[in-house]
N, C-alpha and C positions, 0 to 999 in steps of 0.2 A: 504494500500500500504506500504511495507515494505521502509524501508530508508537504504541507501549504507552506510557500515562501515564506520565511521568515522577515520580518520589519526589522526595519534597525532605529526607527525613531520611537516614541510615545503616541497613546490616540489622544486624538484630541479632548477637552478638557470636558465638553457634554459629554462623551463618550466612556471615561474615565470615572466621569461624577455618577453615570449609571453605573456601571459595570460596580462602584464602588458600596450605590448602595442597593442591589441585588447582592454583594457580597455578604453584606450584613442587615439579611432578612430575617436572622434567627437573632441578632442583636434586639434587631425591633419588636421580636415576638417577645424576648425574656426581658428586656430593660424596661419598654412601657408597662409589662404586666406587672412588675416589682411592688412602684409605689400603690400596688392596687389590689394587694396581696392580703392586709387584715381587714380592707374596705369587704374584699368579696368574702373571706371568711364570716364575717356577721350576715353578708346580704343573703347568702346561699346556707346557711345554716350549717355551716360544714367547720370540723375541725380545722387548725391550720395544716397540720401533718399530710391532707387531703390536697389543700391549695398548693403547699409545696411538691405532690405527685405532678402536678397540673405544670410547671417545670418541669418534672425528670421525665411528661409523657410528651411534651413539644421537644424534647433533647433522644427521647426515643424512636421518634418518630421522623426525623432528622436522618438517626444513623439507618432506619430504616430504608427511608427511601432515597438515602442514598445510596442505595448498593443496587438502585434500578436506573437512578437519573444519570450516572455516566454511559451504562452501557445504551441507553435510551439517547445519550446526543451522540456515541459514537456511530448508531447505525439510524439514526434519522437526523441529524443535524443539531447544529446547536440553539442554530434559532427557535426553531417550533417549540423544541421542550425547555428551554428558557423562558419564554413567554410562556406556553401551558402552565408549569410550573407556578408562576406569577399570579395568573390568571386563578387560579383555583387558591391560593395565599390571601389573596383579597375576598374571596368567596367564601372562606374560611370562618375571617375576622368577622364580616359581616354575621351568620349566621351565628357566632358567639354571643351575638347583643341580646339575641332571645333567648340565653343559655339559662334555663330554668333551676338546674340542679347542677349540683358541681358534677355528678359523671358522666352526665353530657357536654358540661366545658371540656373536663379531660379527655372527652373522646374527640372533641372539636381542635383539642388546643394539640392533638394527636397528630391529626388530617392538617393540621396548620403547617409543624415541623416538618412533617415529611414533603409539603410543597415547596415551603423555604428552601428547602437542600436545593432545589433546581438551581438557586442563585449562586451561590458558590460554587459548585460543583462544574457547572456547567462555563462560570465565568473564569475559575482557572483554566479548563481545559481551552477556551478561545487564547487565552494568554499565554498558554503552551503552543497554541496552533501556528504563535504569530513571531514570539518572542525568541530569539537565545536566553541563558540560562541568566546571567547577571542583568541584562536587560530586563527579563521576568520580572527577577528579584525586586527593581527596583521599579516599572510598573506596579506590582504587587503590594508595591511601601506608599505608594500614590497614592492608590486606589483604598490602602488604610488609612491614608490622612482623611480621604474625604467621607472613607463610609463610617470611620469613627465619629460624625458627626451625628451618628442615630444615635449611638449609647450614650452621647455627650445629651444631645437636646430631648431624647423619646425620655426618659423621665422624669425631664421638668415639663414637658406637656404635658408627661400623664398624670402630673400630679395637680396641676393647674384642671385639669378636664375631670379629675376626680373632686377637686376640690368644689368647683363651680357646678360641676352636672353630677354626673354620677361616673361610674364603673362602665357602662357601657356605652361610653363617649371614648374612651380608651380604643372598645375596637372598633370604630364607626371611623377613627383615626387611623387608625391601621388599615383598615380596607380603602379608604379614600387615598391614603399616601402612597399604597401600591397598585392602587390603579392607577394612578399617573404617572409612577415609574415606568409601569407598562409600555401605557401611552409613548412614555421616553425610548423604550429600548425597539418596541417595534419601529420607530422613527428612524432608526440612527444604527442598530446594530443587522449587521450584515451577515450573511454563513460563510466561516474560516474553515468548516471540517471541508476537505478538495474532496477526498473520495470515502463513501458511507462505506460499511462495514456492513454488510446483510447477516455477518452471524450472532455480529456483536451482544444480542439480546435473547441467545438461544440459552437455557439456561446450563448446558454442556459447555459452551462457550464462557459463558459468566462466570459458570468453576472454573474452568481451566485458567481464565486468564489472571483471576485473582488470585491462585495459588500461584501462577508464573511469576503476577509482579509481585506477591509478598514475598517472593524466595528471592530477591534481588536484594543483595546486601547494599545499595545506594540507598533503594525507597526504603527497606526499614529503619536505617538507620536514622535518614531523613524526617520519616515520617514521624520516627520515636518524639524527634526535638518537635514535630510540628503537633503533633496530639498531646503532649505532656505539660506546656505552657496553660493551655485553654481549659485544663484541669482544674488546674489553681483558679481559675475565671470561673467556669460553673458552679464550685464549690460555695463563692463568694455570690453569687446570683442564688444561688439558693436558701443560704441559711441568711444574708446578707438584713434583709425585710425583718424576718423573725427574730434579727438579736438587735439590729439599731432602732425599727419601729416596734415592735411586739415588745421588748425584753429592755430596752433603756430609754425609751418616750418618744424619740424622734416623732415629729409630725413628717408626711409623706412629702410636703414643700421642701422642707431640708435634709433631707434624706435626697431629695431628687439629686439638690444641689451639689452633696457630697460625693455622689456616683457621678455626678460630669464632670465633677475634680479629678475624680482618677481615671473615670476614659480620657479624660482632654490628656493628660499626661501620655496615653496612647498614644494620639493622634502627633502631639508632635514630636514624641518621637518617632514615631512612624516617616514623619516629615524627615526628621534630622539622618534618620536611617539612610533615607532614602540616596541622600547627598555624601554620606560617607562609604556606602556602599560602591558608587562609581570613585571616590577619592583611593580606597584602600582594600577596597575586594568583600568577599562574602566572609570568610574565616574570623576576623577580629570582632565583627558584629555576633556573631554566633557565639565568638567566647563570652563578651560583654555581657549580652545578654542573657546567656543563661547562670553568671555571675550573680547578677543581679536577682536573678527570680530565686537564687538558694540563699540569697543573702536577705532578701527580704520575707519570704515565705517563713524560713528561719524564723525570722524577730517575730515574724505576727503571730506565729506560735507560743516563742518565751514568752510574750505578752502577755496570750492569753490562757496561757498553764500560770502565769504571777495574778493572774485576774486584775489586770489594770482595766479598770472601768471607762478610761475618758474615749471618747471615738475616735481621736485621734491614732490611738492605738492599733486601733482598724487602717484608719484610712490612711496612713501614711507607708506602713510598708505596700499597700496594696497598690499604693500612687507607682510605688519603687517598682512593686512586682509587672505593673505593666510596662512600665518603662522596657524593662528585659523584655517583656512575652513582643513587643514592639523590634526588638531589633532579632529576634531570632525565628517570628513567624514565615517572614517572606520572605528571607533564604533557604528557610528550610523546606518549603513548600515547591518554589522554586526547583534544591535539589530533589527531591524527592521525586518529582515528573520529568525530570531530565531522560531517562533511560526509555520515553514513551511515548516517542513522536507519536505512533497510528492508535494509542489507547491510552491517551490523557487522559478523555472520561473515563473509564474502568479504572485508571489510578490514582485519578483525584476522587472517585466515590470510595474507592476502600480508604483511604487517608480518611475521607471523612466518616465513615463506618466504624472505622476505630474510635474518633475523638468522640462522633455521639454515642456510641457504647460505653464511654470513659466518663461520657458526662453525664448521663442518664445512672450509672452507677453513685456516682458523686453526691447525685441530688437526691436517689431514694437516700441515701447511708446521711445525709444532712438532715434530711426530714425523718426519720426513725430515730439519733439520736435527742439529749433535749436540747430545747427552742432556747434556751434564756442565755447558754454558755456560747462564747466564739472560738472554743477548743475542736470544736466537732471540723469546721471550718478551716479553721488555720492549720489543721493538722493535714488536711491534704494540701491543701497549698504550699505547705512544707514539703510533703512529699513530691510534690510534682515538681518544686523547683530544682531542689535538690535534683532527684530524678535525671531531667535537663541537664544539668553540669555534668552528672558522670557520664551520660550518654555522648556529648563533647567532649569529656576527655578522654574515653576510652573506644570511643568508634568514631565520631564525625570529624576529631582532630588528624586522623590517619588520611581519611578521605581528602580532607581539603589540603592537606602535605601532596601526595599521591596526583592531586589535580593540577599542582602549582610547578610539581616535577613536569607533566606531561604538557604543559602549556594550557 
C-alpha cells in the first residue's frame, strides 16, 4: 500500500484549530461534566460513587471504540468516520439533557466516549498521513496549544451554565459546540488516506494487525510514555470534584477556575514544547518531561499521605504534573506511529485502547475508594509519573540514542 506525500510545512491555523479540538473531544466530555458532578448527584438521586462511574463509563467507552474507529478510517477514509464520529458526539450530549436516571446518563455518557475516540484517533492518523516524524511531533504540540483551550474554558462554562441554569445546559453546550466543529471540519478537512484498505475492518484483520503492531518494540515503548502520562490526568478528573467540591467546600465557580490553572499550564507548555522540539530534537523533551511528572506526582502524594489540607497542595504539583504530561505527549505519540505509514488508524486506536482501559481503571478504583481523602488520587499519579521516567530511562533512552546514530 503506497503512503500519501508527506508535507513539510504546518496546516493552516482553521485547520489546526479543528483538528485540535476534535483532539480533545473527551476533554470536553470529562472537564465540562466535573463542575457538574455533586449538582447531578442530588438532581438524579444517585450516590456520588455512581456519578463518578458516569466518568470511568465515557473513559470506557472511549477505549472501546476505539479499537473500531482506526481500522474504520483505514479502510473507508478519514473523513467520513471523522465526521460520523462527530456527528453522533453531538447527538449524544443532546439526548443527555432528558437523562432521567443516572443509568441512562451512564449509558449515554457511554455512546458519548466511544464517538469522541473518532477525534483523536482519526486526527493523528491524518497527521501520520501527512507528517515526518519530528514534524508530527511538533504539529501534535500545536494542535495541544489550541485544543487545550477546552479543558482551560469547558469548566468555567460549565460552571457558569450550572450556576445560572441548571445541569443540562452543560450538555445543550456540548452538543451545540460540536456541531459547529462539525460544521468546521466538513468545510476544511480533506481525505489524506491515498489508498483504502478493504480488509482493514475484517475482524481476522483487526487481530492480526494489533498483535503485529503491539509486538513492535518502537510502538510499545512509545506508547508506554504516551498512555502512562494521561493516567495521572484521569485519576485527577475523577476523584478531583469529590475531594475539592464534595470533601473541602469549593463552590463549582472556583473549582472551575483552579482546573484552567493547571490545563492552561498544558497549553503553554505544549506551546513552548512545540518550539524547543525543532531547536533541540524529541529526546530532551521526553526526559524533561517525564522528570517532571515523577517529580510532581511524587509530592502530591507526600502531600497527601501528610494530609495537608490547603488546595494548593493539589493544585500545584498537578500544574507541574502537566507541564511534563505536555512535553512528553506528542513525541511520544509521534514515535509511536512512526513504524505505520499504511495502518496509522489501527495504531493510533490500540494507543488509545490502552490509555482508555488505563483510564476507565483509574476512575472505577477512584470512585470505590473514599470520597473525602486525595490519597486514593495522588497515589496513581505517583505511579504513573514515576512509571514514565523508568520507561525513559530504560527503553525510550536506547531508542532515541539508536535514532541519532542512524541519522
Amino acid at each position: 500500500m503506497s503512503a500519501p506525500k508527506q508535507a513539510t510545512g504546518e496546516p493552516r491555523l482553521v485547520l489546526t484549530a479543528g483538528f485540535g479540538a476534535a483532539t480533545f473531544l473527551g476533554a470536553l466530555g470529562t472537564d465540562a461534566f466535573l463542575p457538574i458532578m455533586v449538582v447531578l448527584s442530588h438532581a438524579l438521586e444517585a450516590d456520588m460513587s455512581r456519578i463518578q462511574f458516569a466518568v470511568a463509563a465515557f473513559f470506557l467507552g472511549g477505549a472501546i471504540g476505539q479499537a473500531f474507529v482506526g481500522p474504520l478510517a483505514d479502510r473507508f477514509g478519514r473523513r467520513p468516520v471523522l465526521l460520523t464520529g462527530i456527528a453522533l458526539y453531538s447527538l449524544t450530549a443532546a439526548l443527555a439533557i432528558w437523562a432521567a436516571d443516572v443509568w441512562v446518563l451512564i449509558g449515554l455518557r457511554f455512546l458519548q466516549g466511544a464517538a469522541g475516540s473518532s477525534g483523536r484517533i482519526v486526527v493523528r492518523a491524518i497527521v501520520r498521513d501527512l507528517y515526518a516524524r519530528d514534524i508530527a511531533a511538533r504539529v501534535l504540540s500545536y494542535m495541544t496549544v489550541i485544543g487545550t483551550s477546552i479543558p482551560i474554558f469547558a469548566p468555567v462554562i460549565s460552571a457558569q451554565l450550572v450556576i445560572h441554569f441548571d445541569w443540562r445546559a452543560v450538555f445543550l453546550f456540548m452538543a451545540l459546540f460540536t456541531a459547529a466543529l462539525w460544521i468546521l471540519l466538513w468545510r476544511y478537512v480533506d481525505e489524506t488516506l491515498v489508498e483504502k484498505n478493504i480488509h482493514a475492518v475484517k475482524p481476522m484483520t483487526m487481530l492480526i494487525n494489533f498483535i503485529e503492531i503491539g509486538r513492535n518494540r518502537m510502538f510499545l515503548v512509545y506508547a508506554a510514555l504516551a498512555v502512562g502520562g494521561p493516567l495521572g490526568l484521569s485519576a485527577f478528573l475523577s476523584g478531583s470534584a469529590a475531594v475539592l467540591i464534595g470533601a473541602r467546600g469549593l463552590d463549582p465557580d472556583t473549582f472551575s477556575f483552579f482546573y484552567a490553572l493547571i490545563m492552561a499550564c498544558n497549553a503553554a507548555a505544549a506551546f513552548v514544547n512545540a518550539h524547543l522540539i525543532a531547536r533541540f530534537g524529541i529526546a530532551p523533551m521526553l526526559f524533561g518531561g517525564t522528570v517532571f511528572c515523577a517529580l510532581a506526582g511524587s509530592t502530591e502524594l507526600i502531600l497527601a499521605l501528610a494530609d495537608v489540607r490547603s488546595i494548593w497542595a493539589i493544585v500545584i504539583p498537578m500544574m507541574a504534573y502537566m507541564v511534563g504530561m505536555a512535553f512528553v505527549q506528542s513525541p511520544a505519540l509521534a514515535g509511536a506511529l512512526v513504524p505505520f505509514a499504511s495502518r496509522a488508524g489501527a495504531a493510533s486506536s490500540l494507543i488509545g485502547i490502552m490509555q482508555g482501559l488505563l483510564s476507565t481503571l483509574s476512575s472505577i478504583a477512584v470512585g470505590l475508594l473514599p470520597k473525602h481523602s486525595a490519597v486514593p488520587m495522588a497515589s496513581i499519579t505517583a505511579i504513573a509519573g514515576i512509571s514514565v521516567l523508568l520507561v525513559y530511562l530504560f527503553a525510550a533512552r536506547n531508542l532515541e540514542s539508536d535514532a541519532r546514530r542512524h541519522g
